[in-house]
C-alpha positions in Angstrom: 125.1 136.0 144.0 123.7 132.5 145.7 120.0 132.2 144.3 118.7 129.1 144.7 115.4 128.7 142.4 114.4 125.6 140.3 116.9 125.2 137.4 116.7 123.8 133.7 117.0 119.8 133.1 118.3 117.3 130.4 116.4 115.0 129.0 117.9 112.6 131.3 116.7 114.4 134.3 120.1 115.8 134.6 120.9 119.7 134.9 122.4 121.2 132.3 124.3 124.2 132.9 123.2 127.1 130.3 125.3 130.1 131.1 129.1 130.8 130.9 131.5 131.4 133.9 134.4 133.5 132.4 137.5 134.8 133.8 138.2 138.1 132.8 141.2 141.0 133.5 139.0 142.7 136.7 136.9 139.4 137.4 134.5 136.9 137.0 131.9 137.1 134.5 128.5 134.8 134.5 126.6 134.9 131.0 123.6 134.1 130.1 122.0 134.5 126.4 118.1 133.5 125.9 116.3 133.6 123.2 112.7 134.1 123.4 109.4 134.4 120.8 108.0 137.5 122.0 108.5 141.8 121.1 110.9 143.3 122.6 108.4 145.6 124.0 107.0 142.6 125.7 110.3 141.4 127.3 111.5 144.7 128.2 107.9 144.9 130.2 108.3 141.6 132.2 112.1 142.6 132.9 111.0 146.4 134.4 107.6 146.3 135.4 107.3 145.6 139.1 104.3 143.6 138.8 106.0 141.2 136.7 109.7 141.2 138.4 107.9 140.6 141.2 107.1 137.3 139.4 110.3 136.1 138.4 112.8 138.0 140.9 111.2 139.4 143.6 109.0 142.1 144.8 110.9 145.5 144.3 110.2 148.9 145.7 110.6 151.4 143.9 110.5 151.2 140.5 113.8 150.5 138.6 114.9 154.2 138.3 118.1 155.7 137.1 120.3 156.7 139.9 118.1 155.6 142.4 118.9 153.0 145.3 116.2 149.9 145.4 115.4 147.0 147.6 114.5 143.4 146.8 113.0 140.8 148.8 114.7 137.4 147.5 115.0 133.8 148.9 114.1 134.9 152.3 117.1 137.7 152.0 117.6 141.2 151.3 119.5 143.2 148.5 119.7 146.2 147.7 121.5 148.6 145.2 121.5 151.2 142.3 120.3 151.7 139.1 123.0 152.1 137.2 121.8 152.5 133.4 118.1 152.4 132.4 118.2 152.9 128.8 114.9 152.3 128.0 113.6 148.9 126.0 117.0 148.4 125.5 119.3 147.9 128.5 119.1 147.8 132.5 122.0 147.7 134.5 122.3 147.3 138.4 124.3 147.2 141.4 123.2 143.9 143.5 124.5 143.9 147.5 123.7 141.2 149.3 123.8 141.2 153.3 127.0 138.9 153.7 128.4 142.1 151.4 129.0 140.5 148.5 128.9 143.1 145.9 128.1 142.4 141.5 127.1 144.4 138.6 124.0 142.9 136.9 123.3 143.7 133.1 120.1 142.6 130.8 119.8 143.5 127.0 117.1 143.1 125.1 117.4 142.6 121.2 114.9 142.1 118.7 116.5 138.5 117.4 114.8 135.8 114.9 111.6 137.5 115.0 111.6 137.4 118.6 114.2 138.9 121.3 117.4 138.0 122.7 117.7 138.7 126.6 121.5 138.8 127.1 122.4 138.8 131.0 126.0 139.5 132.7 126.9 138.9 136.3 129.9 140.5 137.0 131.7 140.3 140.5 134.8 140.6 141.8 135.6 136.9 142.8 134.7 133.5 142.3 133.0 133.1 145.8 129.3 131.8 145.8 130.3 131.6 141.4 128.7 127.9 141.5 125.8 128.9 143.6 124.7 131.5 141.6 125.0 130.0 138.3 122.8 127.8 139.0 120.5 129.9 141.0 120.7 132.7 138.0 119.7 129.9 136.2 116.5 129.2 137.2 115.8 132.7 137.6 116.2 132.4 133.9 113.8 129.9 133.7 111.4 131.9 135.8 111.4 135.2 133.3 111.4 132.5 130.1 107.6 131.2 132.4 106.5 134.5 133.2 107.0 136.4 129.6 104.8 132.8 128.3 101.6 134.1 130.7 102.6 131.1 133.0 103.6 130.4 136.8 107.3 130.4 137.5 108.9 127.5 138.7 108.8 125.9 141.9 112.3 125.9 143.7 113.5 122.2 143.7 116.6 122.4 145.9 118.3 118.4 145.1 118.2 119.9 141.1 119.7 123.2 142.5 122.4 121.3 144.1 123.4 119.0 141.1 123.5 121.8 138.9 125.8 124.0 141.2 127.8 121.0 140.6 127.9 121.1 137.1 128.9 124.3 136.7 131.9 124.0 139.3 133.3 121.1 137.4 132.0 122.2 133.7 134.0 125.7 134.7 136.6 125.2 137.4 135.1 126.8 139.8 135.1 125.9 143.4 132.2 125.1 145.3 131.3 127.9 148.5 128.6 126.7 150.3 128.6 123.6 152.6 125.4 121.3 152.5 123.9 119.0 155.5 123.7 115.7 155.3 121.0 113.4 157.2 121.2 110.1 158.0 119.5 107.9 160.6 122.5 108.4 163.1 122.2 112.1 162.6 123.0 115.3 161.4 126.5 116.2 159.8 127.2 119.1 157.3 130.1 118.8 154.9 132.2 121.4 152.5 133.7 120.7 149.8 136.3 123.5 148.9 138.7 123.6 145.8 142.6 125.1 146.7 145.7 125.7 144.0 147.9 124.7 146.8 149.7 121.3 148.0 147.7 119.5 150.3 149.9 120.0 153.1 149.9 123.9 153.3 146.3 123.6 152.8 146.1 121.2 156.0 148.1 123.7 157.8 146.0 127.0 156.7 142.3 124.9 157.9 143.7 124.1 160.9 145.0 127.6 161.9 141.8 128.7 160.7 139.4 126.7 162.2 141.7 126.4 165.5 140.9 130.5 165.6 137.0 130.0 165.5 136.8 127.2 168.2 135.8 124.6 165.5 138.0 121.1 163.7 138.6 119.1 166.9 135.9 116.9 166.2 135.7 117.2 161.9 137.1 114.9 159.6 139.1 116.4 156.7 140.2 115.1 153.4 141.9 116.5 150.8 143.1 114.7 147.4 144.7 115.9 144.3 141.9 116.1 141.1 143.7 117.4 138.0 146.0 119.8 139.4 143.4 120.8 141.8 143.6 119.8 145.5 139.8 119.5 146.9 139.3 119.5 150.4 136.7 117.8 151.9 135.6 118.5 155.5 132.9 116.3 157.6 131.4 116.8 161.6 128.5 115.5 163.2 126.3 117.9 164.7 125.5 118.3 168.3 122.2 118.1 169.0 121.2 118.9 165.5 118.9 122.2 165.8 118.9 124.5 163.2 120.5 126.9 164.9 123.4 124.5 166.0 123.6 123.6 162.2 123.6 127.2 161.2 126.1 128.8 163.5 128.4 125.5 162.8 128.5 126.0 159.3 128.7 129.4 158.7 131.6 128.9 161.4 133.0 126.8 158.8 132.7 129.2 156.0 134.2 131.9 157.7 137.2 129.6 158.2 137.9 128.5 155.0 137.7 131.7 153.6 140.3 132.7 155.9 142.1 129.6 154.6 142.1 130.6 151.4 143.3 134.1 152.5 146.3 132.5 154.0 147.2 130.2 151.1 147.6 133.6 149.3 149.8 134.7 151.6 147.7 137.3 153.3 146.1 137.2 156.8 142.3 136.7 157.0 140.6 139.4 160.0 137.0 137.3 159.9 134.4 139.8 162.0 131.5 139.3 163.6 129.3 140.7 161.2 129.9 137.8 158.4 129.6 135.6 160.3 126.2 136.6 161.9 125.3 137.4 158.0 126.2 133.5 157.1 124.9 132.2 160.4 121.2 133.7 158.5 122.1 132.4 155.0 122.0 128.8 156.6 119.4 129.3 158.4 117.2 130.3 155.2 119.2 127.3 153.3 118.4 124.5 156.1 
């Protein structure tokens, strides 16, 4: 679910986080609830009518249509999925597949509400991976229907706002960063994660370095990790060589892959990372950079 469009801010300049992260028995839930001054034969047309979706989502071919597979163009990235319930001026509910296979269950209602509408909107995957990220990108993709239903231009995509609110929402929820982010200064290029672990700090040494040792990567990083409030954050820093996009891309999503497989071993279990990931993230941080 990591959609990065422009998000909501304080009146501080500061983002806010609107939705919910909730745990629940099968999952993670992300919640939105927006109220809005128009029929709900109005909302239901800018949240099913290609023309408009196109607006605040993406262009979408075909039609949402009960039972039927669909594509959407997104951020430079592809999903696809199924119509899952079309119920109609009511309820739409989807599969969403992304290509690093990241699988959720998207619901919108629409409910007549203060002489207006209510558009309620779950996000429901499996695990907290890319939870941040998404929050904040869902979002401003909130933002952008709230624009488009007005008659008005959705926002423009303001990444530094992006990036503070995914930070909001992982410390406002509990939630762990996913993504790493680069850093430029006038000595270069370095990228840096920031990943959140419910283990001591010296298994979780132990599980990077196996991890990272596997993909080739860590001789030349500088890792961190402290105890915040139970939680043990890790932080992980490397200079870039030669600093391409393509060096920064294949290095990071390197780095994904292997603290994933960290985490995986923290649990107990043994990670198998494939090729195929890490190609898939190797073109997320392409898009991202």
């Amino acid at each position: 679910m990591a959609e990065s469009p422009s998000p909501s801010t304080s009146s501080e300049s500061r983002p806010v986080p609107e939705g919910r992260i909730q745990k629940v028995t099968d999952g993670w839930v992300l919640a939105f609830d927006k109220q809005l001054d128009y029929p709900t034969a109005h909302i239901w047309d800018v949240l099913t009518n290609p023309r408009k979706v196109e607006q605040w989502l993406g262009p979408v071919h075909p039609d949402w249509e009960l039972g039927k597979e669909y594509t959407l163009g997104t951020g430079g990235s592809g999903v696809s999925g199924t119509v899952l319930q079309l119920n109609p001026r009511t309820s739409l509910q989807i599969s969403w597949d992304d290509e690093l296979g990241e699988e959720s269950v998207l619901d919108w209602q629409v409910l007549g509400s203060n002489g207006g509408s209510l558009l309620k909107f779950r996000a429901r995957s499996d695990t907290p991976d890319f939870l941040a990220e998404g929050s904040a990108g869902w979002q401003g993709i909130m933002d952008a229907f709230a624009a488009v239903a007005a008659g008005n231009p959705a926002p423009e995509q303001v990444p530094e706002e992006w990036e503070a609110l995914c930070d909001a929402y992982s410390r406002e929820f509990d939630v762990s960063p996913t993504m790493g982010k680069v850093v430029e200064k006038p000595d270069g290029r370095s990228i840096q994660f920031e990943r959140w672990y419910n283990a001591p700090a010296r298994d979780i040494g132990a599980a990077v370095e196996a991890s990272s040792g596997n993909l080739g990567i860590g001789e030349e990083a500088v890792t961190e990790v402290r105890d915040d409030g139970g939680l043990a954050k890790l932080l992980v820093r490397q200079r870039v060589q030669g600093g391409t996009t393509e060096d920064t891309a294949s290095l990071m999503a390197a780095w994904h892959l292997a603290l994933d497989s960290a985490a995986i071993r923290l649990q107990g279990d043994t990670p198998h990372p494939n090729s195929h990931r890490l190609r898939a993230l190797e073109a997320l941080y392409r898009s991202a950079i």
